[in-house]
N, C-alpha and C positions, 0 to 999 in steps of 0.2 A: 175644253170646249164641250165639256158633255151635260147634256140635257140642256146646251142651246143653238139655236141653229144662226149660224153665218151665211147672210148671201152676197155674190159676187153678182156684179152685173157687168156684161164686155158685148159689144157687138160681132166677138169673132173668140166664142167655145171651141173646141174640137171637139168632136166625138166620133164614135167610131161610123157616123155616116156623115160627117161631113162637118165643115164651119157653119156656125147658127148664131145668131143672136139670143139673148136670154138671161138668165139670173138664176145662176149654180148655186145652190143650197146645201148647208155641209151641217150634219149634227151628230151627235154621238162617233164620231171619228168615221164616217161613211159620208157619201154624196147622198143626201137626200130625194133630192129631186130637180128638176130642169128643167123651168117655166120658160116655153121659147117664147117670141114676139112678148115680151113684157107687155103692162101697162106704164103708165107715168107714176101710178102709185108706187108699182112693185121696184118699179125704178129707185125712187126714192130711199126706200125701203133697206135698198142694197147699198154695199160698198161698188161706188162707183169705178169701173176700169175701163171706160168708153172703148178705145180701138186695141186694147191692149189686148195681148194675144193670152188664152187660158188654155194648155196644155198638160194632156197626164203627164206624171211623173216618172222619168227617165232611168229604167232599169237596166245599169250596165253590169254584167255581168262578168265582164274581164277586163277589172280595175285592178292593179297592181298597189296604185297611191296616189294625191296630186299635192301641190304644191307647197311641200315640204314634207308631208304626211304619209306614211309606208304601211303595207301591208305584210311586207316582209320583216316581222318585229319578234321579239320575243317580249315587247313591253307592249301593257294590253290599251295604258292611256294612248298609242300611238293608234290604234285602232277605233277609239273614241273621236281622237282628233280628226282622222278620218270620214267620219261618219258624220261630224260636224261640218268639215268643209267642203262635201259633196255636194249638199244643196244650194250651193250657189252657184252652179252649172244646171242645175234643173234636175240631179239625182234624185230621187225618194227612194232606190234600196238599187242593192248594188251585193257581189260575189267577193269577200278580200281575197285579191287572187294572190296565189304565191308562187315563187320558183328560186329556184335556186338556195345556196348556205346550207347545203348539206350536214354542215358541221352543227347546224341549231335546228334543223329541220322538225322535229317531234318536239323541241320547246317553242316552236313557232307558232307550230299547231293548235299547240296546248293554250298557250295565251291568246290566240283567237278564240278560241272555244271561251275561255273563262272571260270575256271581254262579252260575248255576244251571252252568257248566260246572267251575267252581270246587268244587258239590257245597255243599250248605247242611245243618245239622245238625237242623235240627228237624220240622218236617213239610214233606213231599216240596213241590215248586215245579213242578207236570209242564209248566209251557208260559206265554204270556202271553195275557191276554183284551186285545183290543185293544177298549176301549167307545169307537168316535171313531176319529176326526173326524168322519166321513161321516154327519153326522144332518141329519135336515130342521131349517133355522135357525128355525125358531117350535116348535122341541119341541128347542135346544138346554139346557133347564132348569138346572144349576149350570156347566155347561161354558160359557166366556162366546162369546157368540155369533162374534165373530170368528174365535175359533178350527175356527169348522164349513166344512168343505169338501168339497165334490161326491165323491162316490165318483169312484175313479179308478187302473187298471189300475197304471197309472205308480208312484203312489206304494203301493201294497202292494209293487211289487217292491221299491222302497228298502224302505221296513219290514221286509221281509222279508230284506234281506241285513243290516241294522243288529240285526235280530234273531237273526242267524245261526239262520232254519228255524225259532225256538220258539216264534214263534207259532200257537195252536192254537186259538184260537175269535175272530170279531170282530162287532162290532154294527154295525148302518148300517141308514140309511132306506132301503127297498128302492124307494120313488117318485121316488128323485131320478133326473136323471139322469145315467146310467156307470155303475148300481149293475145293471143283469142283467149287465153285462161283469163287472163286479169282482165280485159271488155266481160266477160260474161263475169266474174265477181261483183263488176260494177254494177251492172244492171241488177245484178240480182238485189244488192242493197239500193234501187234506186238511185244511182248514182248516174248522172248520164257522162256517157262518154264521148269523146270528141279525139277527131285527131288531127295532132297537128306538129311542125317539128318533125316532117317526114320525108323521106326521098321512095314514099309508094308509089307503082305505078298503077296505071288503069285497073287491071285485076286485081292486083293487092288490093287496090280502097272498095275496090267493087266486094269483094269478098269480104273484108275490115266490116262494109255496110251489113251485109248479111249474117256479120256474128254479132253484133250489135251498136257499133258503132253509127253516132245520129247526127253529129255535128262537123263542120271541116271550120278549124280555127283559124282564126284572121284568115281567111281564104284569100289565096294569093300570095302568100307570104308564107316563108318558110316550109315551102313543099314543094315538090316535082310540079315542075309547069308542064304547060301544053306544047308536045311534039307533035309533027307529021305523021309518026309513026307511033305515039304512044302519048294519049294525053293526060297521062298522070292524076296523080291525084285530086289534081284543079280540076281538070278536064273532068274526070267522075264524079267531083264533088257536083257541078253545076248540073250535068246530065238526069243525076239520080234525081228522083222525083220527092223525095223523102229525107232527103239530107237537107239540113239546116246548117246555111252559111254566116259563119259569122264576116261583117265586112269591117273596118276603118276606113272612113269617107273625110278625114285630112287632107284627100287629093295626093298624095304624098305617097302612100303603103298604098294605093289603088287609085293611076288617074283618071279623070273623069270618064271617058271612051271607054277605060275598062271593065267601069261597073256600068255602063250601058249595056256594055257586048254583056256583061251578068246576067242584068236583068231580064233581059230580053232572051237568052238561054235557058234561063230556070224560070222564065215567066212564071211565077208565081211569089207575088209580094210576102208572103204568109212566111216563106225560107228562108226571108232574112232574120240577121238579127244586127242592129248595129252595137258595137264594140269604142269602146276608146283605146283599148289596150295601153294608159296611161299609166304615169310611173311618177316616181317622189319628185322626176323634176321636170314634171311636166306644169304647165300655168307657169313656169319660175321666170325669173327674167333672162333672155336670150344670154349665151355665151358658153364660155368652157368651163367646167367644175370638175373637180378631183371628190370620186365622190366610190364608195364600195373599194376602194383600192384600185381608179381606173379612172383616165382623163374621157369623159364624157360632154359633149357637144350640143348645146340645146338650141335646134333654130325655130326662128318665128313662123314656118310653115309649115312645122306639124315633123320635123326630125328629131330626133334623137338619136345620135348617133356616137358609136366607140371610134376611137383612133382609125380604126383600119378600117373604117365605112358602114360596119356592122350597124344593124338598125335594133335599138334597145325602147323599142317602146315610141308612142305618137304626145307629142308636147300639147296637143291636143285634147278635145272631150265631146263627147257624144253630140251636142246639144251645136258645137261646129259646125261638127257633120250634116247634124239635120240643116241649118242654113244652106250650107254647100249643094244638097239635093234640092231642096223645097228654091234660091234663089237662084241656081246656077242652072242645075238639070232639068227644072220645072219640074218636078215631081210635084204630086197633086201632096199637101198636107197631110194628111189623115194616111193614106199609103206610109208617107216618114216614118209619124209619130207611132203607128203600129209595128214599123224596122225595131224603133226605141225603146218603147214597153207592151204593148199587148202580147207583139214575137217571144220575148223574154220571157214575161208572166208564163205563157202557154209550155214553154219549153221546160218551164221548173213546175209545171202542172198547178198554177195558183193564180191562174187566167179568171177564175171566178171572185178573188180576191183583189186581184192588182190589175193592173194594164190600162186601159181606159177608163173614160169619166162614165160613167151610167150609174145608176139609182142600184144603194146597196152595198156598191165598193166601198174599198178603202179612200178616204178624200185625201188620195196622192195625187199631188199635179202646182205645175211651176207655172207664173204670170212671166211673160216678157214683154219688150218695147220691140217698136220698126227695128232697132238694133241688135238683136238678140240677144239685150242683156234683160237677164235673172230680174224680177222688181219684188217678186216676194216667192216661196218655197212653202207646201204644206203636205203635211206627212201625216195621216191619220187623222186629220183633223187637228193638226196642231200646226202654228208658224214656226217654223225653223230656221226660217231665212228671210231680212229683209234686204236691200238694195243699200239702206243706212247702215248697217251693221258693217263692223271693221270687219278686215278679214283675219282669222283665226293665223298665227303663224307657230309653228311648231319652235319652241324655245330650245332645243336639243339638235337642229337641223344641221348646225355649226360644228355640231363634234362627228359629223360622219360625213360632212359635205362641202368644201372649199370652192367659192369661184375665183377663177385664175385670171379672168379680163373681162 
């Protein structure tokens, strides 16, 4: 698309002040500009999308894999395929998050790095979430508990040279101990921190926040809830003024009334960030699969769950969620879409490149119908996705993943 400019024309833009009518202009891989109240010419002019809806483009940041497609690889085509099948949920860039397999961990690493230096075709790859090791071992919930280990200066530098630098966000118990050394390494290499996978209580996170920690991961999940006498980690995370909640809005990992009572706590839309926390079998079709060495349970309301109830991730994806708020909760649009990507953008410091539609950006942003299905996907100024296109299925999904009914 470079050196011509494409326009879109929808009676319902988002932008960061609101739904408008108009005709989105996209050239040289940036949003050009955004002629509201058209004319009939300009109309014309344009590719028409009458009431369909034109939204940035959806930056999840704690993507594990979807539907077939893993982040936990040591093969880098699996990170391509990845990147590929994001944008048909409304992705334009995304974290490949990892955990767990300690036994391939630094060749994990490694093939992410050479995948993302290599350049992937479909929605941007900006960095790797590391979710682990470093979690308190009674809140290691799908990660199997051997695999958990003490925060530790030492091994972030290995990670980080296996990573070659791309690691950009990590999770860990901030109560254990190594973990105020290993928060302040992180920061220091930009790296933000997050914690999550924790039994901290009030104090603990409250102090966690003042050593650097900025994020509370999938908030609600997997950390000390709210007592009478000590509201944990939840409880601080919403309190703090300055902490950034990550949420899953599945209804499922948070229902409805619970991210009321959120919002309305940390009143301030700006601290969220929405999440999928999704996994290789997530989008799949409902049922039981044998899949990592473990009978795993996929239902169509956003579980995932092991044998013994444990919750491994939401069958779900961001763009859900935003329905769930935007149809369910009445959340105003633009509040959402800014949960989905400006939040994000900002938090990885690339708020001037990514997040919203405005003059200048990156032309990231996804078309949907009344039904919030995907009708086309653009990244840079480029299609990546249309509505016609098959969907991508991973030819290899069969040697590591069996469904049983």
């Amino acid at each position: 698309m470079d050196n011509e400019t494409v326009s879109f024309y929808s009676r319902r833009i988002l932008t960061e002040q609101g739904m408008v009518e108009g005709v989105l202009q996209v050239a040289d891989g940036k949003f050009a500009g955004l002629i509201e109240n058209p004319n009939p010419a300009q109309i014309a002019a344009a590719r028409d999308f009458a009431d369909q809806r034109i939204f940035a483009g959806i930056i999840d940041l704690h993507s594990h894999g979807y539907r077939s497609w893993s982040a936990k690889t040591i093969d880098k085509a699996e990170i391509q395929g990845l990147s590929k099948i994001l944008p048909s949920i409304g992705v334009t860039a995304t974290l490949a998050t990892t955990s767990g397999w300690k036994a391939h961990e630094m060749e994990m690493l490694s093939a992410i790095a050479e995948a993302l230096d290599e350049g992937v075709t479909g929605a941007r790859i900006l960095g790797i979430h590391m979710e682990g090791p470093f979690f308190n071992p009674d809140k290691h919930n799908a990660t199997p508990r051997e695999e958990v280990i003490l925060p530790s200066v030492e091994k972030c530098e290995a990670y980080w040279q296996a990573a070659r630098g791309k690691i950009k966000y990590m999770t860990l118990a901030p109560e254990m101990p190594g973990a105020v050394e290993t928060i302040h390494w992180l920061r220091e290499h930009g790296i933000v921190a997050g914690a999550g996978h924790t039994l901290a209580d009030d104090e603990q996170m409250r102090q966690a926040v003042r050593n650097g920690i900025q994020v509370s991961i999938h908030t609600g999940n997997a950390m000390r809830q709210i007592d009478r006498r000590d509201i944990g980690a939840l409880g601080a995370a919403l309190l703090d003024p300055e902490v950034v909640c990550e949420i899953i809005c599945d209804f499922y990992h948070l229902a409805p009334r619970m991210l009321e009572i959120m919002f309305r706590v940390k009143h301030n839309f700006d601290k969220f960030i929405m999440i999928s926390d999704s996994d290789t079998l997530s989008g799949v079709e409902p049922g039981t699969y044998f899949a990592y060495g473990k009978r795993v349970h996929v239902h169509s309301d956003g579980r995932i769950l092991l044998d013994d109830g444990t919750i491994s991730g939401s069958s779900k994806y961001v763009l859900y969620g935003m329905e769930n708020l935007i149809e369910k909760l009445g959340l105003a649009p633009q509040r959402v879409s800014r949960m989905a990507s400006l939040n994000p953008a900002r938090l990885l410091g690339i708020e001037a490149q990514k997040g919203s539609i405005a003059p200048g950006k990156d032309a990231d942003f996804f078309i949907i119908n009344d039904r919030y299905e995907v009708q086309e996907t653009w990244v840079e100024g480029r299609q990546v996705y249309t509505s016609a296109d098959p969907i991508l299925t991973n030819e290899h999904f069969s040697q590591f993943c069996q469904k049983l009914d």
